[in-house]
Every structure is written in structure tokens, then in C-alpha cells.
N, C-alpha and C positions, 0 to 999 in steps of 0.2 A: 363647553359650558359645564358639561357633568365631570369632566378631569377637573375644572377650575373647582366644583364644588367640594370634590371627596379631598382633595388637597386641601383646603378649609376647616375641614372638618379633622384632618387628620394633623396637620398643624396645631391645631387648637387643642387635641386632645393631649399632644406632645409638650405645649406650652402651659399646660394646667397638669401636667406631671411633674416640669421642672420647676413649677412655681413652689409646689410643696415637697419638693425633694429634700429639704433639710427639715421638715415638720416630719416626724416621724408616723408612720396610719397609725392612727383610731380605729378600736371597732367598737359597734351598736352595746356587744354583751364585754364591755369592759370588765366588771366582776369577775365574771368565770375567765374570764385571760388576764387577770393582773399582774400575774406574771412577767409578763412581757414588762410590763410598765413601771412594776416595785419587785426585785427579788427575794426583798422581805415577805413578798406571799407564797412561798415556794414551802410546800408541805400542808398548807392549812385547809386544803381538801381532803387529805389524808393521799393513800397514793393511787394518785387518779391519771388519764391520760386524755387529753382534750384535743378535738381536733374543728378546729372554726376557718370556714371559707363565706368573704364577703364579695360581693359580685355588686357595682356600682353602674347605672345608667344601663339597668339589662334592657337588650333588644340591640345595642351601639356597639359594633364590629369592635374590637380592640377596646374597649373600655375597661376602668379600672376591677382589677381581680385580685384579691389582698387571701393567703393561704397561710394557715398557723399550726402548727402541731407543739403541743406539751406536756412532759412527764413530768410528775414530781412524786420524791416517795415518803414515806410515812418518817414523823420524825422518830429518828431513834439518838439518846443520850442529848436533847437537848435541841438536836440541827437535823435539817432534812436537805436536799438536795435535787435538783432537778435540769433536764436539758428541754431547748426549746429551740423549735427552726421556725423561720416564717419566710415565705414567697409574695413579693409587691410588684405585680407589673402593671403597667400604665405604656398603654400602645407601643412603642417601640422602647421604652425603660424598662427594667427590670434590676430590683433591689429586693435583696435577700439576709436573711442573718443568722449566725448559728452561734446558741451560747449554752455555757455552762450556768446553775444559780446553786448559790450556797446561804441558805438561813440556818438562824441559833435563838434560837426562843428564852428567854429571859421572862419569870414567874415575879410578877409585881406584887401579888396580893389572889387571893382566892379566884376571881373572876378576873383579872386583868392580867393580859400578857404584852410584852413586846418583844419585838421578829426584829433583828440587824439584817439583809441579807446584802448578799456580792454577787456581782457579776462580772464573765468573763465569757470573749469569744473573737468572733469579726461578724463584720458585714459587707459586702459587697454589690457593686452598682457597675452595670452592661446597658449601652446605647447600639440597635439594630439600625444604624445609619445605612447599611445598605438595603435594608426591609424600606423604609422610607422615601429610597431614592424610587425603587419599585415601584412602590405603590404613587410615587406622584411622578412617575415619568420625567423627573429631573433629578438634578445633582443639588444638594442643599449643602452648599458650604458654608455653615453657618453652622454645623452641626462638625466640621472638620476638625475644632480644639476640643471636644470631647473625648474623654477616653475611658477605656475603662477601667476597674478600682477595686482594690479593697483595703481596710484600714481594719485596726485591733478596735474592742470596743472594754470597757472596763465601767461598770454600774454600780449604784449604791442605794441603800432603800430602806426604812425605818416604818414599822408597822406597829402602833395600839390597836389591840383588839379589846373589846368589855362587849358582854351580853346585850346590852343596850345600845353601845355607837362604836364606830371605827372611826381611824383617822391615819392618815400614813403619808409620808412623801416619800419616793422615790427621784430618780437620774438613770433612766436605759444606761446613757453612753456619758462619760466626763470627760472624754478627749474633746478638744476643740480641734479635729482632724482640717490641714489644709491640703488643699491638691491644686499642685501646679500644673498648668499646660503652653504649651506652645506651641504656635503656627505663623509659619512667614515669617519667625521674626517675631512674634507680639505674645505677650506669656501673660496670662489670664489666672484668675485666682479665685477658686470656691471653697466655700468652708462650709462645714459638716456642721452646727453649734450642738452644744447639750438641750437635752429636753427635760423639762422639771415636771414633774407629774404633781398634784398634789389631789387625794379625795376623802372623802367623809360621809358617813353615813350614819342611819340606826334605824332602831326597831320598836314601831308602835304599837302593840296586842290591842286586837281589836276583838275581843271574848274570847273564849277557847280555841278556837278553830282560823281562823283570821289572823291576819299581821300585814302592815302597811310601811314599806321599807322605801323610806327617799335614800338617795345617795348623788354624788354630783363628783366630777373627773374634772382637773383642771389642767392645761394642760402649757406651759408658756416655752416659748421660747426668745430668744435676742432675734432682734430684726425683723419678727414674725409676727400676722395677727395673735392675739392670746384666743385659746379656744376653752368652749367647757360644752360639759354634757351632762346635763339634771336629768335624772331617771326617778319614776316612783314606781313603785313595785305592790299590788293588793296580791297575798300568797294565802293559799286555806292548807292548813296543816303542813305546812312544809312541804306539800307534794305538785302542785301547782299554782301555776305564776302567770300572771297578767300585766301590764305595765305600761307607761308608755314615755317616749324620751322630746326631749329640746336641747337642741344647741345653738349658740348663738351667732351659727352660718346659716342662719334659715332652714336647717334638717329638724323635722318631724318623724318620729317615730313610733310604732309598737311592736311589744315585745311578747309573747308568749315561751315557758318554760313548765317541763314537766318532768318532775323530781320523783313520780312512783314507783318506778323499778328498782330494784336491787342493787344490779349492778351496770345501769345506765338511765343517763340524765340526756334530755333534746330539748332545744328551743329553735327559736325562730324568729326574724325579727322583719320589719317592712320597713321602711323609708322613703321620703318625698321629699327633694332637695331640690334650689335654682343654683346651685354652685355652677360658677366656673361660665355658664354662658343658660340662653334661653333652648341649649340644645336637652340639656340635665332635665328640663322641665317637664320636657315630654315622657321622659323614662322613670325609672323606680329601683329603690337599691335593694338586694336583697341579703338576708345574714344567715347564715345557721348555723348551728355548734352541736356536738358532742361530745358528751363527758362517758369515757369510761371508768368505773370504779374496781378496784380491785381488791380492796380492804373496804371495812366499816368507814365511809365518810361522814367524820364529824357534823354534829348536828348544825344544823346556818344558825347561828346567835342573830348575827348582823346581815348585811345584803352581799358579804362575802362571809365563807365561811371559818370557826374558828375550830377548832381543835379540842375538844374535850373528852377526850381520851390522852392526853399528855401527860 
């Protein structure tokens, strides 16, 4: 009965990895990682290095664990540059991605910019079919046309920045990547789709000292629920941040961030989700990020930041 159980459990957790395995992770501090999402943000922290790890359904053996690291450096003549890796494993899944970004900032008007950026790298996706057979004391062949992967990834991404609002969309990836398998005889067919990003935000002064920043991520894909995630942000002085998010899979969240130091930025975020089964409901998601700064980062106009030193 308790082998019937943890096999249940471990199925399930395997079944709600592949279910979003063409949805690309979301994280809670989207802003400070935009990167990942539009490569038109690469530069407009000035040159910083971020490192965010989210931990999903803590306390559950093998539960989702989503790892990011990224550099980007100060723009000079125009364009900035930046690399980014991230780590996504989901119990016996594991998807990874290493990319190149390239932004070019283009001067509209006094206060208004906008960022073209490119992307370029791979990604790659590993199934632990024998960790599985382990752990449930049988053979799953069901899991036998899997294999493992990697494909090139090519991104594109357009950012307005103004002291008052953002707005940007991006594309991670524009390949419609297929991958064939076969077993027995029987050739199976998964496809990778593009993910459209799209967000928006600004900034309400609330007296001197005070500012109250909405912003909202949208996230669509073909064949896929459409996802979003509204965040508001109350900030005193630009040095700390309070907040809290929805989106509309039933995830609630709060965010705290603290911008004091010189040359380091920390936040943290909490989460309380029913995704996936009534197992998620017991547990709690957790996020944190660090920013290192290495140069002067641009003063935050909006709920990302822009560049005014350019």
C-alpha cells in the first residue's frame, strides 16, 4: 500500500512536469529576471549579475526547483550585452538553457527609450527513466519513447521604457522545434511552441518618499492555458519594497525587496498555490533573488529598471 502510494505520488509529480513542459517557468520576481523573458531588458540595470532560485511545493521529495543565474553589462555606444543559464527540474525532468542577449537602445525623446534585443543559445531536456523505475519498483514503459534533447533557441524582444510606464513584448524562443521518437514501430511527435511574453507597468508617487508600482506579465502560448501575473509594488525611497501578486492559476503571493546597499539588492517572495492536485495545497512555494551590482544602477523610473546614465 505505501509502494502503491509514493508511486502516485511520483507519477503525478512526473505528469504535471510534462504537462508544462512546452510553457516555459515563470518566476514570482519577474522584473528583476526579465531577461530571461524579453532581451530587450539586457543592460537596464546597468551591469548587474542576478542569481534567483525558486523552490515549489517545499517539504515534497522531488518537487519542482527552477535555478537562474544572469549577467548583463552596462550599455556602451548604444547596446549592452548579456549571458543567462537557467536550471528547471521537475522530479525526474530536467530542462536547462544557455543563452547569449544582445540589446541597442534607441533615444525617442528626452525621457523615452526603446531597447530591440536578440537572443541566441540552446536548451536542453533529460528524462531519469531509470531513477523512476527505482523508485517505483517497476519498469514504466510508457516513458520508453522519450529521449533526450537539445535544440538551438533564437529570441526577440522590444522594450518602451518612460519614467511613468513600461511596456514591452518579447519571444524566449521562435523556433517551432519538433522532435521525433520511436518505439516498436510507433513514431510520436512533441513540439516545443514559441512563448509570447507581453508586460506593462508604471509609477504612482505617492509624496516624496513613497511610490506604488502595478505591473502585470502575460504570458500565451498555442495549445496552452494563457497565464498572467498582476503584481503591485508599495516602495519608500527606492530602497524598499513590499508587494503582493495573483495569477490567474489560483497562486497568491508576497513579495518583499531591499534595494539599500550599494552594491547588493535581496528579496524574497512566498506563495500558496492548489496547482496540479490537492497534494500542492498542503505545501508552499518559495523564491529568492539576488542582485549584484557592479557599477551605478540606474535609478528604477518604472517596476523595472531604466537607464539614466545613457
Amino acid at each position: 500500500m505505501k509502494t502503491t502510494k509514493y508511486t502516485l505520488v511520483y507519477l503525478l509529480l512526473a505528469i504535471c512536469g510534462f504537462a508544462f513542459s512546452q510553457e516555459q517557468p515563470t518566476m514570482l520576481f519577474f522584473n528583476e529576471n526579465a531577461m530571461f523573458y524579453n532581451p530587450a531588458y539586457t543592460g537596464t540595470y546597468g551591469q548587474v549579475a542576478t542569481v534567483n532560485n525558486r523552490t515549489q511545493w517545499a517539504g515534497i521529495t522531488d518537487a519542482p526547483v527552477l535555478q537562474s543565474f544572469s549577467y548583463q553589462s552596462n550599455f556602451i555606444n548604444k547596446a549592452a550585452w548579456g549571458l543567462s543559464f537557467q536550471n528547471d527540474k521537475v522530479f525526474i525532468e530536467k530542462q536547462g538553457l544557455v543563452a547569449i542577449d544582445y540589446n541597442y537602445r534607441l533615444v525617442l525623446s528626452e525621457n523615452s527609450k526603446l531597447y530591440l534585443g536578440l537572443k541566441g543559445g540552446a536548451y536542453f531536456k533529460s528524462i531519469d527513466k531509470e531513477r523512476l523505475n527505482r523508485l517505483t519498483n517497476s519498469s514504466n514503459n510508457a516513458l520508453d519513447a522519450v529521449r533526450n534533447y537539445s535544440n538551438p533557441l533564437l529570441g526577440v524582444g522590444v522594450h518602451l521604457d518612460n519614467p511613468n510606464f513600461f511596456l514591452s513584448a518579447g519571444v524566449p524562443n521562435l523556433l517551432n522545434s519538433k522532435r521525433y521518437k520511436e518505439n516498436e514501430g510507433l513514431v510520436t511527435t512533441a513540439t516545443d511552441r514559441p512563448n509570447l511574453y507581453l508586460s506593462t507597468g508604471g509609477t504612482l508617487a505617492l509624496g516624496r518618499n513613497f511610490a506604488l508600482k502595478p505591473a502585470i506579465l502575460y504570458r500565451g502560448v498555442s495549445d496552452a492555458p494563457n497565464f498572467y501575473n498582476l503584481q503591485l509594488m508599495l516602495e519608500l525611497k527606492d530602497k524598499v519594497g513590499v508587494g503582493i501578486s495573483k495569477m490567474n492559476n489560483d497562486y497568491f503571493g508576497g513579495m518583499f525587496i531591499f534595494k539599500g546597499m550599494r552594491f547588493l539588492d535581496l528579496g524574497y517572495a512566498y506563495e500558496f498555490s492548489n496547482r496540479c492536485s490537492h497534494i500542492a495545497l498542503k505545501e508552499n512555494n518559495h523564491e529568492l533573488f539576488v542582485r549584484f551590482k557592479f557599477s551605478n544602477t540606474p535609478k528604477q523610473a518604472t517596476s523595472l529598471d531604466s537607464d539614466e546614465s545613457f
